[in-house]
Jmol script that loads the backbone (N, CA, C; Angstrom):
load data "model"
ATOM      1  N   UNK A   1      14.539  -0.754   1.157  1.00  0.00           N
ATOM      2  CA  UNK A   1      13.533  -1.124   0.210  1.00  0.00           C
ATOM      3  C   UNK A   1      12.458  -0.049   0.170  1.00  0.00           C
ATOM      4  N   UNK A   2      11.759   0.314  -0.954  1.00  0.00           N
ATOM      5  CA  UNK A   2      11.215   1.420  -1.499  1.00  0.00           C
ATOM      6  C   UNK A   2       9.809   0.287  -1.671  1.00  0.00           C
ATOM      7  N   UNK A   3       8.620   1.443  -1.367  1.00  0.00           N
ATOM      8  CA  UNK A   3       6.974   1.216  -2.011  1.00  0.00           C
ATOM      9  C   UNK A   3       6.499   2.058  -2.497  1.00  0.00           C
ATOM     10  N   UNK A   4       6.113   1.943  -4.385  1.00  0.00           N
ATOM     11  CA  UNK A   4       5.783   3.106  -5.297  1.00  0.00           C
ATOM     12  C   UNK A   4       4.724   2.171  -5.964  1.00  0.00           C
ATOM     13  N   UNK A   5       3.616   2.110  -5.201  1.00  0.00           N
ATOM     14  CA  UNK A   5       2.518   2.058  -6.058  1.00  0.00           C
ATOM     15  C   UNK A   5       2.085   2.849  -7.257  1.00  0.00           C
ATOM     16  N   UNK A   6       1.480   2.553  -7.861  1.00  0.00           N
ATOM     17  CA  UNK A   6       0.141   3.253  -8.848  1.00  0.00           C
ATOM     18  C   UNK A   6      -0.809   3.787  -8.430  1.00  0.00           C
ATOM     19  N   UNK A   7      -1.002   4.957  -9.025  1.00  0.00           N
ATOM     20  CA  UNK A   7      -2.872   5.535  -8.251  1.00  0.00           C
ATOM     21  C   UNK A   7      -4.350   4.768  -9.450  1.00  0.00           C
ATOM     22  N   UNK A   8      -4.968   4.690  -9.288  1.00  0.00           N
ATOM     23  CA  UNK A   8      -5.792   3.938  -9.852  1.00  0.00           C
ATOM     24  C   UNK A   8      -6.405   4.607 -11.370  1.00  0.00           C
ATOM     25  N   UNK A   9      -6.668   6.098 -11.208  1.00  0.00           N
ATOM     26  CA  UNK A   9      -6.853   6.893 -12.139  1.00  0.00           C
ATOM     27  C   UNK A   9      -6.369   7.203 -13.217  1.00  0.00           C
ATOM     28  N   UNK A  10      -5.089   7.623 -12.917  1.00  0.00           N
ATOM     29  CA  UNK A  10      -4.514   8.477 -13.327  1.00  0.00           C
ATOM     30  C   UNK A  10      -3.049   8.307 -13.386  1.00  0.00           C
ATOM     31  N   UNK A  11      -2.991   6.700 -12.552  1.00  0.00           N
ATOM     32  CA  UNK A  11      -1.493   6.408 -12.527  1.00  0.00           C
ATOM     33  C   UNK A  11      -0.268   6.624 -12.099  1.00  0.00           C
ATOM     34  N   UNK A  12      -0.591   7.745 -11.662  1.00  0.00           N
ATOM     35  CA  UNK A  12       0.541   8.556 -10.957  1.00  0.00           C
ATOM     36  C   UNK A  12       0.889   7.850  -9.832  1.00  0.00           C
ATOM     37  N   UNK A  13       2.360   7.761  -9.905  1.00  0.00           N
ATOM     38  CA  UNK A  13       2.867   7.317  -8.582  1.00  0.00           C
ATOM     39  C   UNK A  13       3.023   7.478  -7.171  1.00  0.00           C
ATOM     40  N   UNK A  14       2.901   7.084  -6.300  1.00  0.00           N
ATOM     41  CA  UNK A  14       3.201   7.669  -4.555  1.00  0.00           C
ATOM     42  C   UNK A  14       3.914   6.570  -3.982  1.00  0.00           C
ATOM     43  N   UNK A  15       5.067   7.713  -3.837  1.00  0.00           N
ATOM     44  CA  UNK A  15       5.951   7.511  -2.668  1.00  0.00           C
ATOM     45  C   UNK A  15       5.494   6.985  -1.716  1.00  0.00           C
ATOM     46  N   UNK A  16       5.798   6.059  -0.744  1.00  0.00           N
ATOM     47  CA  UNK A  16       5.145   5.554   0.490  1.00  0.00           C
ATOM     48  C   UNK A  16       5.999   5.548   1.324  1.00  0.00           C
ATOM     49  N   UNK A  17       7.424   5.177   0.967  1.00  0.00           N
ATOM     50  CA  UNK A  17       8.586   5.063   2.004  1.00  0.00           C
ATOM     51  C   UNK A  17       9.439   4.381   1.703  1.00  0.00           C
ATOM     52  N   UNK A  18      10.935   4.319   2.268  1.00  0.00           N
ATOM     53  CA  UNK A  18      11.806   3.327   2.135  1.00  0.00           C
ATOM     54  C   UNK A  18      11.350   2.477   3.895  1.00  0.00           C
ATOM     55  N   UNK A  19      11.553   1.120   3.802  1.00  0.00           N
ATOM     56  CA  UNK A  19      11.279  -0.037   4.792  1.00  0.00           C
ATOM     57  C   UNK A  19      12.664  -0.459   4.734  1.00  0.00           C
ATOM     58  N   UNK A  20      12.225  -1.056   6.041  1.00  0.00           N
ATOM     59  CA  UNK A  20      13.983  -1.986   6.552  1.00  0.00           C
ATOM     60  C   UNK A  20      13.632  -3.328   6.197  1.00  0.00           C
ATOM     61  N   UNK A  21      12.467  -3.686   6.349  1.00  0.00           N
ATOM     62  CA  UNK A  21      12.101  -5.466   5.831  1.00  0.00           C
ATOM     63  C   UNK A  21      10.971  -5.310   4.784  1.00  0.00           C
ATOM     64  N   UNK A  22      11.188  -6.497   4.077  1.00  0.00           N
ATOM     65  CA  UNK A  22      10.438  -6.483   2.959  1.00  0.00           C
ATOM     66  C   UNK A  22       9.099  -6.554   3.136  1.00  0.00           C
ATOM     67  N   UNK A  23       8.892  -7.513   4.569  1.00  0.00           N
ATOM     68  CA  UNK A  23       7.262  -7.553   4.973  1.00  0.00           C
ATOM     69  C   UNK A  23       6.755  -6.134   4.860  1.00  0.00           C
ATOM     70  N   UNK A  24       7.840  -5.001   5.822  1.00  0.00           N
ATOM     71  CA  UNK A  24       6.368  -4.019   5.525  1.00  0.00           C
ATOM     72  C   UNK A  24       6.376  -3.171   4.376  1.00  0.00           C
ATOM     73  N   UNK A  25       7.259  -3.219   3.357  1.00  0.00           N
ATOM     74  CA  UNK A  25       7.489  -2.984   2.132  1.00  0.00           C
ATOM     75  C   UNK A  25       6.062  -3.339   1.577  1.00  0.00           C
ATOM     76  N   UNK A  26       5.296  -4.938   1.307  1.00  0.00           N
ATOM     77  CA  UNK A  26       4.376  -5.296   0.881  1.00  0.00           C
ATOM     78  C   UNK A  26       3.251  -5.014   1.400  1.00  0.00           C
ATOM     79  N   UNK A  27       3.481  -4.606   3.258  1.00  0.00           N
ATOM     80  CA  UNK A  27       2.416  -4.243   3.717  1.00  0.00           C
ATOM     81  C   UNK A  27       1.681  -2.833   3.257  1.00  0.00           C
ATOM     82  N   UNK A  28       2.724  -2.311   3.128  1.00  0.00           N
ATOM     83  CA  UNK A  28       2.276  -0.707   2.406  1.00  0.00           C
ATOM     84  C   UNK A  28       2.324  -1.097   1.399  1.00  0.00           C
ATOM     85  N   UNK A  29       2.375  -1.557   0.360  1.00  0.00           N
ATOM     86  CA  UNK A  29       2.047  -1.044  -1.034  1.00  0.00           C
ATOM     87  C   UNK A  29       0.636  -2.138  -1.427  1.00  0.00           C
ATOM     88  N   UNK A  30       0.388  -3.051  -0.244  1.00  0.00           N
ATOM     89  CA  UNK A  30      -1.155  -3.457  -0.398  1.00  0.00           C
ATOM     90  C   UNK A  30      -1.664  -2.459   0.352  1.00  0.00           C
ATOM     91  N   UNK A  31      -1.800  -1.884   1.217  1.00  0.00           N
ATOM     92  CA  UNK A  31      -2.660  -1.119   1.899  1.00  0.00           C
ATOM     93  C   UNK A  31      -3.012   0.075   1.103  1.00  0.00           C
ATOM     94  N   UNK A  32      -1.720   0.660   0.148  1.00  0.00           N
ATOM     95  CA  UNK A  32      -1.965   1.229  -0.932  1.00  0.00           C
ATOM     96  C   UNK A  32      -2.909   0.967  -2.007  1.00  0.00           C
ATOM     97  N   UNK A  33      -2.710  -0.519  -2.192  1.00  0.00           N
ATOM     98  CA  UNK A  33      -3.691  -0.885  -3.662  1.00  0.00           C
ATOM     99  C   UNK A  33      -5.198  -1.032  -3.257  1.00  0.00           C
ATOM    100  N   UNK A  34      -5.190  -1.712  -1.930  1.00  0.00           N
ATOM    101  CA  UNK A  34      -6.744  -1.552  -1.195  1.00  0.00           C
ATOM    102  C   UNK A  34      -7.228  -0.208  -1.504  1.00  0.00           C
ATOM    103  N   UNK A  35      -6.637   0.621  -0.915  1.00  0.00           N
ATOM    104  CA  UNK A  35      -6.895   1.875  -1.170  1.00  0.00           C
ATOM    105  C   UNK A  35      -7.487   2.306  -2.293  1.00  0.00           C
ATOM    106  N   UNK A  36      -6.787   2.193  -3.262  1.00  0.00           N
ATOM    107  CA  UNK A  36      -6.912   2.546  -4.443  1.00  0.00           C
ATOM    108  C   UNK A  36      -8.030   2.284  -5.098  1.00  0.00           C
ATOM    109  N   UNK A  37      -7.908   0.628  -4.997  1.00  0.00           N
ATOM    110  CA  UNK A  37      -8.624  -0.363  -5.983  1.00  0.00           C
ATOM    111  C   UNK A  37     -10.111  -1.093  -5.170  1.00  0.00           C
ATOM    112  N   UNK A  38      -9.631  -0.859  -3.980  1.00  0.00           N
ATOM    113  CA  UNK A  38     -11.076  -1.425  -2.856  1.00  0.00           C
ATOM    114  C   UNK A  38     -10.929  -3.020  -3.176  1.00  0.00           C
ATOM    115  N   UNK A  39     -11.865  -3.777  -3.295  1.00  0.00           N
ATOM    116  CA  UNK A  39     -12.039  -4.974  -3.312  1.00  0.00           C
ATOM    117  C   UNK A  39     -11.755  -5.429  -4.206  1.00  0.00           C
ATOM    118  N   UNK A  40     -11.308  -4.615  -5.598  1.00  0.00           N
ATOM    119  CA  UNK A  40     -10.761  -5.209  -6.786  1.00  0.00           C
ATOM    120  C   UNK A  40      -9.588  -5.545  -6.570  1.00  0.00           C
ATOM    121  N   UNK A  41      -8.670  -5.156  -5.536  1.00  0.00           N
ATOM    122  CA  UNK A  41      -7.280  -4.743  -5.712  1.00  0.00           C
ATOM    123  C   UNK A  41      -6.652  -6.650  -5.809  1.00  0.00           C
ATOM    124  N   UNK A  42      -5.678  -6.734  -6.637  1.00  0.00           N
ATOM    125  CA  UNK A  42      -5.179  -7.967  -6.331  1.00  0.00           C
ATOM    126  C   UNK A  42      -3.657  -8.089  -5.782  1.00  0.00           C
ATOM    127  N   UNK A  43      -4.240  -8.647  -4.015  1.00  0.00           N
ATOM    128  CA  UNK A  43      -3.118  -9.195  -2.964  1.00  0.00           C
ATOM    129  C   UNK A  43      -2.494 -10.739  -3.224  1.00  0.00           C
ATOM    130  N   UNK A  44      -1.249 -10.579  -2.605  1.00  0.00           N
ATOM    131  CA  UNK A  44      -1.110 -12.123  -2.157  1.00  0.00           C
ATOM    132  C   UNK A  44      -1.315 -12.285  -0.672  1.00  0.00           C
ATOM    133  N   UNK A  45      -1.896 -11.691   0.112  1.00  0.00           N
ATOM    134  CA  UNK A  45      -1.957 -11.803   1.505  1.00  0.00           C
ATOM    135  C   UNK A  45      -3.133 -11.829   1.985  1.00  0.00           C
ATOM    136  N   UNK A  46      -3.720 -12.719   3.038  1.00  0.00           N
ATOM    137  CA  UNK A  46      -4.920 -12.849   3.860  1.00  0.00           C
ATOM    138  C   UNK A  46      -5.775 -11.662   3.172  1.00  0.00           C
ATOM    139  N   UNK A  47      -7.334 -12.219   3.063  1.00  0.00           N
ATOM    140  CA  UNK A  47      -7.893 -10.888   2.704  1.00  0.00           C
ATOM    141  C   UNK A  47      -7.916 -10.039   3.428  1.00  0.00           C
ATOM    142  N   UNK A  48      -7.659 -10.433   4.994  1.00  0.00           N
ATOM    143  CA  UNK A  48      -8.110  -8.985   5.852  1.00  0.00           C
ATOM    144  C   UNK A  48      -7.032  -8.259   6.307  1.00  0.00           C
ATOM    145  N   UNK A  49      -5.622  -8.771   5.274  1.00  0.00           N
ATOM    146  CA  UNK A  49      -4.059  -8.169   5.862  1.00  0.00           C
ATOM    147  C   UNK A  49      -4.206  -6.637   5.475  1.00  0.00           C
ATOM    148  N   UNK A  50      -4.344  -6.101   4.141  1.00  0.00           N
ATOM    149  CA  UNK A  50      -4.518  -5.132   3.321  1.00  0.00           C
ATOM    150  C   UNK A  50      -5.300  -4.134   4.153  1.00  0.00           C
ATOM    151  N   UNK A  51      -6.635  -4.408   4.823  1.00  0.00           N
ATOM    152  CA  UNK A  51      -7.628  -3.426   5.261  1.00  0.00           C
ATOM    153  C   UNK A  51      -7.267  -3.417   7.123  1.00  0.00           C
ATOM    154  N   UNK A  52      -6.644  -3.811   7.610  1.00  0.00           N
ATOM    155  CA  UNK A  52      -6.211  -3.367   9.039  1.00  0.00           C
ATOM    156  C   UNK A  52      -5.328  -2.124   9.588  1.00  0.00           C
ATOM    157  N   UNK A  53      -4.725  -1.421   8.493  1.00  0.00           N
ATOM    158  CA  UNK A  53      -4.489   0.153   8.721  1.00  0.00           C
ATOM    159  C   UNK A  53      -3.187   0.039   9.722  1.00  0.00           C
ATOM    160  N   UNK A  54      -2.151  -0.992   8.512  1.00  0.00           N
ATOM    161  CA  UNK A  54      -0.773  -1.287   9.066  1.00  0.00           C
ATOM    162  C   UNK A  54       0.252  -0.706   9.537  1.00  0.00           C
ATOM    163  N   UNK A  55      -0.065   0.594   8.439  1.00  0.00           N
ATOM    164  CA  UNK A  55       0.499   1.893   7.916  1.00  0.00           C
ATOM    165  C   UNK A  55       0.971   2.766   9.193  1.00  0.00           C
ATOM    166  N   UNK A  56       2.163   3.390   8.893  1.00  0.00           N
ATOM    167  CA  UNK A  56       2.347   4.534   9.984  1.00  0.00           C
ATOM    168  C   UNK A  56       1.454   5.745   9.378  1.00  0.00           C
ATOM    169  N   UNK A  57       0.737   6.760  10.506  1.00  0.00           N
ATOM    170  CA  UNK A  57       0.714   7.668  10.039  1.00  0.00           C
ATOM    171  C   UNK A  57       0.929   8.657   8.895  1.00  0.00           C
ATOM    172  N   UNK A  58       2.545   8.506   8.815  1.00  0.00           N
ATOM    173  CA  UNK A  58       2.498   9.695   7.788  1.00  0.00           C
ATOM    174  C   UNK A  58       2.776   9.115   6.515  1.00  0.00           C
ATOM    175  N   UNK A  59       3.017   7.294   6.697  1.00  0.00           N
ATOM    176  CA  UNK A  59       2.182   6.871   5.113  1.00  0.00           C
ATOM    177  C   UNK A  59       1.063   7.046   4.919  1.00  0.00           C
ATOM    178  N   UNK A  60       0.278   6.902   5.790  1.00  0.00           N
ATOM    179  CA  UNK A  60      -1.051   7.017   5.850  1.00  0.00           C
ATOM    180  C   UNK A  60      -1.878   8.192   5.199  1.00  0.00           C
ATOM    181  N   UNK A  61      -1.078   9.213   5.889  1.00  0.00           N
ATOM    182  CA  UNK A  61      -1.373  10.369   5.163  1.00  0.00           C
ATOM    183  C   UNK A  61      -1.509  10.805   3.848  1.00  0.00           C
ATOM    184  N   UNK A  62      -0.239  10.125   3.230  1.00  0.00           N
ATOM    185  CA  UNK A  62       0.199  10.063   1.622  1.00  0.00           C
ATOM    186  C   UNK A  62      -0.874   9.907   0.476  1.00  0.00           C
ATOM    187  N   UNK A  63      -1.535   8.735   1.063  1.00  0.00           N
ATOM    188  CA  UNK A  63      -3.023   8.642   0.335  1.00  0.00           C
ATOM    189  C   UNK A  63      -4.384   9.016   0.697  1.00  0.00           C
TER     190      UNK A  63
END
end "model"
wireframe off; spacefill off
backbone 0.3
color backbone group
């Protein structure tokens, strides 16, 4: 399973990774939209799932 968010600007896509489970599939591509969007962003998960920095490293990096 693949996570290809949106960038907020400009739209452009980022790669984040292929995942083995879907959980962290969603976990990165909210940690992505937090990112992006800050407090606008709209999750389906706990508000404080998104902003705990779930991410490996070199997703991390990506954005």
């Amino acid at each position: 399973m693949a996570s290809v968010p949106r960038g907020a600007w400009n739209r452009t896509r980022f790669w984040l990774g292929s995942f083995g489970r879907t959980n962290y599939v969603a976990l990165a591509y909210y940690q992505a939209a937090y990112r992006f969007h800050g407090n606008a962003a709209w999750l389906n998960l706990p508000d404080n799932a998104a902003s705990r920095g779930l991410l490996h490293a070199s997703v991390d990096a990506k954005l």
